[in-house]
Every structure is written in structure tokens, then in C-alpha cells.
N, C-alpha and C positions, 0 to 999 in steps of 0.2 A: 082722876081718870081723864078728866078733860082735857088737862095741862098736860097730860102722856100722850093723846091723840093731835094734838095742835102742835107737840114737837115735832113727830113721828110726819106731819103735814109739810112742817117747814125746812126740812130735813131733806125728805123724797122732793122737792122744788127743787129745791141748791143740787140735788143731785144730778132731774131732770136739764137745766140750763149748764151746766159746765162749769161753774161757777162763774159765769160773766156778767156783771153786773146788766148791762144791755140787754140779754136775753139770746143771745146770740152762741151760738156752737164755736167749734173749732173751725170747721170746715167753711164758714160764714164769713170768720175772721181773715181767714186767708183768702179768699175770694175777695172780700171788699177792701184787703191792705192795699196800699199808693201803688200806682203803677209800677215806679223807678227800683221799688224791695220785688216786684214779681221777675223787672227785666232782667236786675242783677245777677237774680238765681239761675233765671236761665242764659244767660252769658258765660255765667263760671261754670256750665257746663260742655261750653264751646270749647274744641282744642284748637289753639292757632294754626294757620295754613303754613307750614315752612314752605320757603321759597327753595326749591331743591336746583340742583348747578344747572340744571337742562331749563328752569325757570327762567334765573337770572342770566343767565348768557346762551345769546344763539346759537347752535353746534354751527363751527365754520364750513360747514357742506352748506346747509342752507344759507347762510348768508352767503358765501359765497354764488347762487345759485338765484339770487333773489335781483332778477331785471328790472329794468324800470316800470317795464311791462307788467312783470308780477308785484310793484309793488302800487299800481293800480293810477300809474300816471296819465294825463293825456296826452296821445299820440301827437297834439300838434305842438305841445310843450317837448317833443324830442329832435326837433328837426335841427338841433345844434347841439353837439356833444350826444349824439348816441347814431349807431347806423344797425338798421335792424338786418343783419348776415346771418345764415343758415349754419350753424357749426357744421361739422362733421369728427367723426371720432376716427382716429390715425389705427385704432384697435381692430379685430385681432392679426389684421394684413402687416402690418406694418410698425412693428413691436418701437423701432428708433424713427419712426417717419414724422415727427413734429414738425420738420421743418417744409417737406413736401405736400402734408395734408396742410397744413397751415397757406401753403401757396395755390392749393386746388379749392380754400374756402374764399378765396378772392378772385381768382379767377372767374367761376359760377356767379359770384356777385357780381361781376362787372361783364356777364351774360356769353361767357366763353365756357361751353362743356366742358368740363375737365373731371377724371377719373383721377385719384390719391396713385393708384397700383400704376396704372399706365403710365404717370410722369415718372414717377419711381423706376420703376422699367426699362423706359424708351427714353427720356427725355434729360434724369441727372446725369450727371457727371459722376461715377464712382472710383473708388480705389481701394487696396487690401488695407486693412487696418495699419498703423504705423508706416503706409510708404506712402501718404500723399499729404501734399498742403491742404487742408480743411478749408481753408479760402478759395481754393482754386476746385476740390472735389468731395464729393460727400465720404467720409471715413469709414469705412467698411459699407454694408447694404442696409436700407430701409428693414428689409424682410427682415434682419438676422437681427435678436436681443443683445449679440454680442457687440452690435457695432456704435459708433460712437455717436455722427451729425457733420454737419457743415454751415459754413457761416453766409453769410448776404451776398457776398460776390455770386458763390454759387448757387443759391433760387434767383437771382437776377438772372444768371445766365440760363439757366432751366426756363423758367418765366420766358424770356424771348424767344428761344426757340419753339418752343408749345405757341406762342403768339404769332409766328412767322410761319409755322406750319397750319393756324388755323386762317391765313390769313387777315388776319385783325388788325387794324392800324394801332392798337394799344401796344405800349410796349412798359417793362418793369424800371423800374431805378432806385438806386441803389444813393436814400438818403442819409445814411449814415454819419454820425457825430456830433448831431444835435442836440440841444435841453432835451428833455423830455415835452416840456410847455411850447416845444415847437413843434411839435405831431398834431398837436389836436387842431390847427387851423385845418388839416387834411378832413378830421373827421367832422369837423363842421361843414367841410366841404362836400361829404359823404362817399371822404375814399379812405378805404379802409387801409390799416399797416402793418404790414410782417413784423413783429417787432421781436429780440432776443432780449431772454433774461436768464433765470433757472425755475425749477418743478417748484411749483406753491411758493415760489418767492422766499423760497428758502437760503439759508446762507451757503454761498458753492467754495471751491478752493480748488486748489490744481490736482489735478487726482493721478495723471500721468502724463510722460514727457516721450515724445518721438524726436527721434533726427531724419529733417527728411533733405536732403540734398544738401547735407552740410548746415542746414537749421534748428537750432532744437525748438519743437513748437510743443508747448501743453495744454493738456486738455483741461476747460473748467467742468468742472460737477457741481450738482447737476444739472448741464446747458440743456435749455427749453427755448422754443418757438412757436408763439401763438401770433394770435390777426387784435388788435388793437378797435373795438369798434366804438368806445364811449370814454368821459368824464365825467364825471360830476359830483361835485360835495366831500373833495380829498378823497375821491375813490377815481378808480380807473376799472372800466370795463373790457373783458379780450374772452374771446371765441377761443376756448381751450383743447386742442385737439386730441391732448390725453383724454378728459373729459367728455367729449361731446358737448358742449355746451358752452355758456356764456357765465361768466364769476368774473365777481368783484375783488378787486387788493385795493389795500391803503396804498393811494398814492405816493408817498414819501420812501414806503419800505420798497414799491417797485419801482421807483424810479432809481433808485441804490442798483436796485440788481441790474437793471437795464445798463445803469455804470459798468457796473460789473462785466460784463459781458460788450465793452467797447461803445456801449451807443449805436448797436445796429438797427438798419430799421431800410424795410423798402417798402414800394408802391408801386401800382398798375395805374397807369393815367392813359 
């Protein structure tokens, strides 16, 4: 009977402790196991962060969109290579007017009023689509989606007229044909540049051909004219008048296009 009671003792013990020799539970065991066995478990509950495309690469609106300004520079670190100009957007007045809003965003810089609509108006040179030299007049109108643009000659001469009627000793010029690496002593000098290229630095090609006085002239697609106000770091910064604002291009790709488009480029001095 004894030896049945003293098993029945040693029995309910081993039951009671979990069978751990220590004395110790389950729940005991896991609490006092190593650090490095509790962190693993909780790691391998972790699901990795993918890096999703909007992560890894900046949408090109904001980078493009991203000034020296916004990228938290100091203002006396830009007094070479950046000129702080007020864009303006060529929209909804002036559907083809790159070239005009582009010469009324430098004007106002260099402290001459000037309205986009009223140079457009009063002050270009126009003509019907396919009957004029592009050099000499704007190809169809600003207002009309249909129409084409004009090249440097003609905001130089628009430019001096609006100069000569506001009485202003400034007048436009027309530096055309230079590197690209020769504009920017301008903007260190903090004068800004009409300069031609195509829309987003995209690649253009001839898209149609006129005769105009016994010439055949074609038109490149698609021709753009924005204001040139910064460099730096294989970027180039321009006041974009489709846009409203100020964006960035890779240097190399826009100085191709600026090729592209003869190397036009003017100034208000």
C-alpha cells in the first residue's frame, strides 16, 4: 500500500513540472530561451518591403519640377548658374504661343510690363500657315491650335519693337549658333535665354514641308521655346511655358535637341 501511494506521489510530480527536469513549465522555457531564437521568430514573421517603380524611380514630372530652391539649397550658393524668373504658362490663350510667352517671361524679368496676348496681338509678325518664311513671321496665329511657331529672327524683332514702344534702352539679339557651354556665361551673368529645342526633349523630325516664295522650308516637330535660367550637375534648368514652371533635362539629351533645332538662342541686354 505504501509503495502504491509513493508511486501515485511521484507520478502526480512529473505530471505537475512538465516533465522538465529544472522545474520549469513550458511557458518558462520560452520566456528564458536566448534572445537571438525569440528575434528570429519574430523576423520570419516580417514580410519584406518591395521597392515598387514609383519607389525606385522618380516620376519625371517631379523631377523635372524639383528647383534648386526645392531641393533646399542656399540662395547665395545660386548666384552662378541659376537665375530666379517667374514662369508664365502660354495656356489656355495661346494654345501655339511658346515662343511669345517665352519672350514676355524675360521681358518682366528685365522689369519691362509685358502681356503674352498683347505681344501676340500687336506686336508679332504673322502669316497664313504655308505662305510665310518662319524666320521672318510667326506661321499661322498664337491663338489657333492649328498653327505652327516661328524661329529667333522673329521674337528678336517682336522683342525690339515692344522695347522701342516701351521706350527702354534694352534691346533683343539674336545669339544664335553657338555650344550650348556658351549660354551659360549669360546666366551667370543673370540674363536669361530664349532658347529652341522640341516638347520634353523629345526626339522631333520634319513633319511637313511648304514652298514659300520658291523655297521649300520644313517644319521640325515638335518645335518648343522656353527661357534658359540655370546649370548644374549635367542638368540644365528652363522656365517652360507649356508648363508653367521651371524643370530640369539632362544636359547632353538637350543640348542634341537645341542641335536639332539650328542652335537658336536670344537675349535682352
Amino acid at each position: 500500500m505504501k509503495k502504491k501511494k509513493l508511486f501515485l506521489f511521484i507520478l502526480s510530480m512529473l505530471l505537475c513540472t512538465g516533465c522538465h527536469p529544472s522545474g520549469k513549465t513550458d511557458r518558462d522555457a520560452v520566456k528564458d530561451a536566448p534572445v537571438e531564437t525569440v528575434r528570429v521568430e519574430e523576423d520570419d514573421k516580417k514580410t519584406p518591403e518591395a521597392a515598387t517603380p514609383l519607389q525606385m524611380e522618380t516620376p519625371v514630372d517631379e523631377k523635372h519640377q524639383q528647383t534648386p530652391h526645392q531641393q533646399g539649397k542656399n540662395p547665395a550658393e545660386q548666384e552662378k548658374g541659376w537665375i530666379d524668373l517667374q514662369p508664365i504658362c502660354q495656356y489656355p490663350e495661346l494654345p501655339t504661343g511658346c515662343e511669345i510667352t517665352s519672350l514676355a517671361m524675360v521681358l518682366n524679368y528685365h522689369g519691362i510690363s509685358a502681356d503674352k496676348c498683347d505681344l501676340a496681338d500687336h506686336y508679332l509678325d504673322k502669316g497664313e500657315v504655308g505662305t510665310v518664311d518662319f524666320r521672318k513671321a510667326f506661321e499661322g496665329d498664337p491663338r489657333d491650335d492649328s498653327s505652327y511657331g516661328c524661329y529667333a529672327p522673329v521674337i528678336v524683332n517682336t522683342a525690339n519693337k515692344y522695347l522701342e514702344a516701351a521706350q527702354s534702352e534694352l534691346r533683343a539679339a539674336d545669339i544664335s549658333g553657338g555650344q550650348l557651354e556658351e549660354l551659360f556665361p549669360y546666366i551667370d551673368a543673370g540674363v536669361p535665354v530664349i532658347i529652341w529645342g522640341t516638347l520634353d526633349c523629345a526626339e522631333g523630325y520634319y513633319s511637313v514641308t511648304w514652298n514659300v516664295d520658291g523655297t521649300d522650308m520644313s517644319w521640325y516637330t515638335p518645335e518648343h521655346c522656353r527661357v534658359l535660367v540655370g546649370y548644374e550637375d549635367g542638368q540644365v534648368w528652363t522656365a517652360d511655358p507649356v508648363y508653367g514652371d521651371v524643370r530640369a533635362y539632362d544636359l547632353h539629351v538637350f543640348e542634341s535637341r537645341y542641335e536639332d533645332l539650328g542652335r537658336q538662342a536670344v537675349v535682352i541686354l
